[in-house]
C-alpha positions, 0 to 999 in steps of 0.5 A: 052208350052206343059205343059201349053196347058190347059192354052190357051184353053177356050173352045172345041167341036166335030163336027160329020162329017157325020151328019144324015147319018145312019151307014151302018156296023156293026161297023160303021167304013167302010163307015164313014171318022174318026168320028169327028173334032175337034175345039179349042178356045183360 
C-alpha cells in the first residue's frame, strides 16, 4: 500500500496552528507548538 500512497490522495493542505500570533523569538521555535497540521483528502 505504501507505494501506492500518491493513489489515494487527492488533494492536501497545511493549516498554521498559531494563526495571527507574531513570533516572539529569534527563531520562532520557543513559543509556537510545531508549526503546522496536516490535512489528507482521499
Amino acid at each position: 500500500m505504501l507505494s501506492q500512497a500518491a493513489s489515494f490522495v487527492q488533494s492536501f493542505s497545511y493549516q498554521d496552528r498559531l494563526p495571527g500570533k507574531p513570533i516572539h523569538d529569534e527563531q520562532g521555535t520557543y513559543d509556537r507548538p510545531p508549526q503546522s497540521d496536516l490535512s489528507v483528502w482521499s
